[in-house]
N, C-alpha and C positions, 0 to 999 in steps of 0.2 A: 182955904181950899181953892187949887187953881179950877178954873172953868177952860173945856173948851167944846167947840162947836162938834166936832169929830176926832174921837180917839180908835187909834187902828192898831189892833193888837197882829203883830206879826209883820217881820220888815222882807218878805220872800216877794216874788213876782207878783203874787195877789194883792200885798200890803201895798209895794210900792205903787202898783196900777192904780189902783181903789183914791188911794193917797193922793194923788197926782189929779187925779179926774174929780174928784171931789172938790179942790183945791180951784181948776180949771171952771167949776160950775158956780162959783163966787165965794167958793165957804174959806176964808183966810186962818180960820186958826182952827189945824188941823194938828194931833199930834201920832205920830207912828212910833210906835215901841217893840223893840229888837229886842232878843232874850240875848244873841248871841254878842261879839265882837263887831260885825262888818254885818251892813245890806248885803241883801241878793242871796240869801235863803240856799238852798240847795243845789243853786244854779252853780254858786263858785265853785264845789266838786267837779260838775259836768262838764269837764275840759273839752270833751267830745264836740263835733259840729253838727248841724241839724236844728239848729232852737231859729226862730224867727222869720221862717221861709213865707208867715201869712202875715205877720204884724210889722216886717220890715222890709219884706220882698227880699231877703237875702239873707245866704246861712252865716247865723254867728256858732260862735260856742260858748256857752252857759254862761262863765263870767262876760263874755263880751256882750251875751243879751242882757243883762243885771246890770252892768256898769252904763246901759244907754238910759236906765230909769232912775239910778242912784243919782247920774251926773241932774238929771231935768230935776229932779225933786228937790234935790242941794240949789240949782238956779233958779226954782223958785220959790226959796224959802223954807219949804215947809219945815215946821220942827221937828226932832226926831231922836228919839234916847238909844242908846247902847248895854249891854250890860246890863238891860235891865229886863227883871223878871216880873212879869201880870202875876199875882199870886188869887186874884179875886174878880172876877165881875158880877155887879149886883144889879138886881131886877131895874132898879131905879137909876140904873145909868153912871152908877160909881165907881170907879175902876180902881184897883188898892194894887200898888208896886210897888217893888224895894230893887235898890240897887246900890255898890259901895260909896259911892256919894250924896247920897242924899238920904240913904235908909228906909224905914219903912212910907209910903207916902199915899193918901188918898184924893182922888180928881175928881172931878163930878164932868162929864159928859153929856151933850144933847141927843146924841148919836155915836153906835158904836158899828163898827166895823169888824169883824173878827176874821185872820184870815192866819190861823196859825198852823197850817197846812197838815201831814200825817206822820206818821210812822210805821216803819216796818214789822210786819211781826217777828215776834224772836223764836227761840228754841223752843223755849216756854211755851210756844202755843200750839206745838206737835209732839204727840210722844212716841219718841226714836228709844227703843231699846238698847242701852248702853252706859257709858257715863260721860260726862260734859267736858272733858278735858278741854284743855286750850288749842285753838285752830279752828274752830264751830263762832262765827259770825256770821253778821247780817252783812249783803252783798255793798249796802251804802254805807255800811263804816267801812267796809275795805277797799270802800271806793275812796273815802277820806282817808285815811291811812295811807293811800297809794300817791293820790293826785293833790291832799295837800301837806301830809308830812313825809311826802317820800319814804315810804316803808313801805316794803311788797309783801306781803302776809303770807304767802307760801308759794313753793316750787311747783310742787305736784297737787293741784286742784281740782274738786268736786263743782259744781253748784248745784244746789235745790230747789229746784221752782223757775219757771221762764219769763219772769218776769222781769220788763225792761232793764231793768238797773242791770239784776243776775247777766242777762245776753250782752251788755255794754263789755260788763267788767269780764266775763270771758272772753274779750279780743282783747280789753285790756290790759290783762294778766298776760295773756299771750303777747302780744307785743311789749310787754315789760323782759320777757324772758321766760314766763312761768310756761306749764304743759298742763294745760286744763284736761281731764280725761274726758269729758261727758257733762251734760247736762240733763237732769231727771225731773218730771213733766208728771205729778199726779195724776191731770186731766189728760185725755185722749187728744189734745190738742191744746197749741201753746198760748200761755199766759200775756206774751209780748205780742207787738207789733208786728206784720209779716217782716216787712223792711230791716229794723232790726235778728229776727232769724236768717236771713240772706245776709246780710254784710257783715254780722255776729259769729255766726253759728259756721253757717254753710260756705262761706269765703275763705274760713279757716280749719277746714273739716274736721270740726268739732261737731261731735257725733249727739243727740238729741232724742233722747227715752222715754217717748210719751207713754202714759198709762203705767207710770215706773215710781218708786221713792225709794228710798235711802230707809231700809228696814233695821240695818242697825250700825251702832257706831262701836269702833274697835279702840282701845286706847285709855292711859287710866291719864296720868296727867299729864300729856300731848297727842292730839290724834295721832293716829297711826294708819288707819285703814276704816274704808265705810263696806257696807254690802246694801247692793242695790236692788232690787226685786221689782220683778211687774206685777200690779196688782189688780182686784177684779174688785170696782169699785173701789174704796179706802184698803180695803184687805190685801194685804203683801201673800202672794200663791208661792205655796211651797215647791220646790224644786226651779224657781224659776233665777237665783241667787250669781249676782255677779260681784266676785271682789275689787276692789279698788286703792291701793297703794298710795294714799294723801297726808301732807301736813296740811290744808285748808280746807273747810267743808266750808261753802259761801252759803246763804238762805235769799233765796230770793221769792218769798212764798206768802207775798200781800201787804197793802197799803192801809193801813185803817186811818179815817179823820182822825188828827187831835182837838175831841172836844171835851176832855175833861172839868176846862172853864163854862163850858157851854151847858153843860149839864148843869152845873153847880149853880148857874142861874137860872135854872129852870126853863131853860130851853127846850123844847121836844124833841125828841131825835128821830129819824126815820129809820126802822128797823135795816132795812135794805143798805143803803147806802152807809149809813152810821156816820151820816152828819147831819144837817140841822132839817126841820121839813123849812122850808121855805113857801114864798109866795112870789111873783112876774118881778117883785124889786127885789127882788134877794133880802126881804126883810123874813126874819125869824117868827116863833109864835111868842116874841115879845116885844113890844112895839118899841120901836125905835136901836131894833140891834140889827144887824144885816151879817150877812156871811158869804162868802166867798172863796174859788179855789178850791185845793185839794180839803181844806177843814168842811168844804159842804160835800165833794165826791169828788173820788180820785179821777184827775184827767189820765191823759197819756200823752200830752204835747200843752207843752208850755202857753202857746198863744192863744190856745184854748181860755188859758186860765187868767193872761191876760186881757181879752175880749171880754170872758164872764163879771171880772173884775172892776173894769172898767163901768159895765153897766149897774154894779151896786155901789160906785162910788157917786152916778150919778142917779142914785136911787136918793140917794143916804143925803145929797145936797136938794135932793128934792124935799125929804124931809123937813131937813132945817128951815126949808124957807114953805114949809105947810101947804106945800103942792102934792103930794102924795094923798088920792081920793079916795076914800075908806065905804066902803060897800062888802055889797055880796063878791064873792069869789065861787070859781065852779071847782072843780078837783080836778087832778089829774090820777088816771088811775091805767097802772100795766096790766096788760092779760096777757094771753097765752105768747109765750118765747119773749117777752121782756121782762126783765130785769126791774128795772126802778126809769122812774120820771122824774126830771125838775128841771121847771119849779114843778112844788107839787098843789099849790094853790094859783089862781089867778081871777086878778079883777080888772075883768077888761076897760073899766076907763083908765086904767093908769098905763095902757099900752098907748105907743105912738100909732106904728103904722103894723107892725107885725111879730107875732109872739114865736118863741125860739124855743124850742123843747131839749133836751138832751138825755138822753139814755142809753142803757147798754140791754143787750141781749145776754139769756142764759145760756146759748150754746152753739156752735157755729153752722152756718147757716148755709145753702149754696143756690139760688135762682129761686128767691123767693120774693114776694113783696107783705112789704106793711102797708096794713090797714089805719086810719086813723078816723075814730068817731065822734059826732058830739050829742050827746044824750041820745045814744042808741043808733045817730043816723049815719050812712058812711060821708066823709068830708073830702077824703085825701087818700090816693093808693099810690103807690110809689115801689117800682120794681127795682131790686137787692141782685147783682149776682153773687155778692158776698157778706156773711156779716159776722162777725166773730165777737165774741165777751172782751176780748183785751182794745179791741176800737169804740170809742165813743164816738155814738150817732148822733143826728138833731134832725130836727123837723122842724121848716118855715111855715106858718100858718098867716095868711092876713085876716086884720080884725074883721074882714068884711064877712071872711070865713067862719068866724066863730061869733059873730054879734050877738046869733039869738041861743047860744046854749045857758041852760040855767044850771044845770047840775055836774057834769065831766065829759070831759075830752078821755078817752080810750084807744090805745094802741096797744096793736097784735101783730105778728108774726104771722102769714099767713103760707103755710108751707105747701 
């Protein structure tokens, strides 16, 4: 059985960062394993530009941010598989893959990395009155369909849900030729990015249906036609029915972690986020496994997730070399108007100088501030004129601020 110091499950922006920076902190034999063809994860679709504005001081687009961490990690060695699929990770640090050259194979690890990012939900996870005919896809395959096998998936286009990809690939679609009608918006406000609905949505008066879904789908074996309905809560209100004339329905209606390996090892999951709970290194509730990127919570900006990345690869080399200080931890815990926290553990000696929060709010927000507590007392208030569920927030705390809590840190919304 081979040994290595660090095995990183997933070759996307989290893999490669993690990889790199681990590497960087002296740990030489690292291995990164790619289920797909090629590095750089999700990024090679997003032809688009926008990616890098914080971690490079300048906009690339998606392949041109991937192609600046594939080249550094190729110059400096680190190993790295293709084609090959994780089928197993165990408690004890064993990783079991197979791929067409080598077949089944098991590795033993000192540390693991997991950064196998998410997935969209499908049809499957709403029930639309109708039948499934062909044309009803998720908005990132017909982003791959479009931008790497040059196929344009329909003329006359729907999308469901406002969520970034969906807003991208309606100007995409659009500038390929197609006539997007509308985009429909569950929530009473949008799922994306502002920025994206202005240079998506509204640049291209493409018209935007909040508190709306897609109640039923027309069509036996190729769409034909969707009907769209505003609704009061989940519930589609009768009389309120708009037709729509489409060969594409796009889904743009949520990110979930891929931690199906995660579980399997007995990972904990956090209900909220539906990736892993973590602690200040991005280490798991199994010692010696770390997680990172979209497989611990969905960002909304790439360099997010390289920054986060980067800090569990230099967790994970802390590890190997038995720097990582094992104690008490306090919690982290949301209250009113947030969302989730992480990490959601922390043990202030293993901070340098200052602990980095991130979270999302449930609902959007206008001239409000957060409160931030530790065991009860107030620490931190910090005035919001905007906050919205589709932006990921953080909170800087220095250790000096938090030395003496014992039990949780606490943020609110304070409207």
């Amino acid at each position: 059985m081979n040994n290595y110091d660090i095995v990183v499950v997933g070759g996307g922006s989290a893999g490669l960062a993690a990889a790199i920076e681990a590497n960087k902190n002296g740990i030489e034999k690292v291995l990164l394993i790619e289920r797909d063809i090629e590095l750089g994860g999700i990024l090679l679709q997003c032809i688009h530009n926008g990616f890098g504005l914080k971690v490079f001081k300048e906009e690339l687009t998606g392949p041109e941010y991937a192609e600046r961490f594939v080249n550094e990690l190729k110059d400096m060695g680190i190993e790295f598989k293709l084609n090959t699929l994780v089928t197993k990770i165990n408690p004890d640090k064993t990783v079991e893959y197979a791929n067409a050259e080598e077949g089944f194979i098991q590795i033993q690890a000192k540390a693991i990395i997991l950064t196998m990012g998410c997935y969209e939900r499908s049809a499957g996870a709403i029930n639309i009155p109708g039948n499934r005919p062909s044309g009803i896809l998720t908005a990132g395959t017909a982003q791959k369909y479009l931008n790497i096998d040059g196929y344009l998936v329909g003329k006359r286009v729907f999308i469901l849900g406002s969520g970034d990809i969906g807003l991208i690939m309606a100007r995409r679609m659009t500038l390929e030729g197609a006539k997007v009608l509308g985009v429909a918006e569950l929530q009473p406000y949008s799922g994306g990015l502002t920025r994206n609905i202005v240079q998506c949505l509204e640049d291209y008066d493409i018209p935007l249906y909040l508190s709306h879904t897609v109640s039923k789908i027309v069509g036996d074996s190729k769409l034909e036609k969707i009907v769209v309905s505003k609704v009061d809560g989940f519930t589609p209100i009768p009389g309120t029915e708009m037709e729509f004339e489409v060969d594409a329905l796009l889904l743009s209606i949520g990110l979930i972690p891929e931690n199906g390996l995660s579980e399997a090892a007995g990972i904990l999951i956090d209900n909220r986020t539906k990736g892993a709970i973590v602690n200040e290194s991005y280490e798991t509730s199994v010692e010696g496994i770390f997680a990172c990127g979209n497989v611990l919570h969905v960002h909304d900006l790439v360099d997010f997730v390289t920054a986060e990345s980067r800090r569990a690869g230099v967790a994970a080399a802390k590890y190997i070399k038995n720097e990582l200080i094992k104690g008490k931890s306090f919690e982290t815990k949301p209250l009113k108007g947030i969302n989730y926290i992480v990490p959601n553990k922390v043990n202030i000696d293993n901070l340098d100088d200052k602990l980095e929060l991130f979270m999302r709010v449930d609902a959007v927000y206008k001239d409000v501030v957060i409160n931030v507590y530790g065991d009860g007392t107030l620490i931190k208030t910090m005035k919001k004129k905007h906050l919205a569920p589709a932006e990921m927030e953080s909170v800087k705390l220095k250790v000096s601020e938090i030395s003496n809590i014992k039990d949780c840190i606490e943020i609110e919304v304070l409207v």
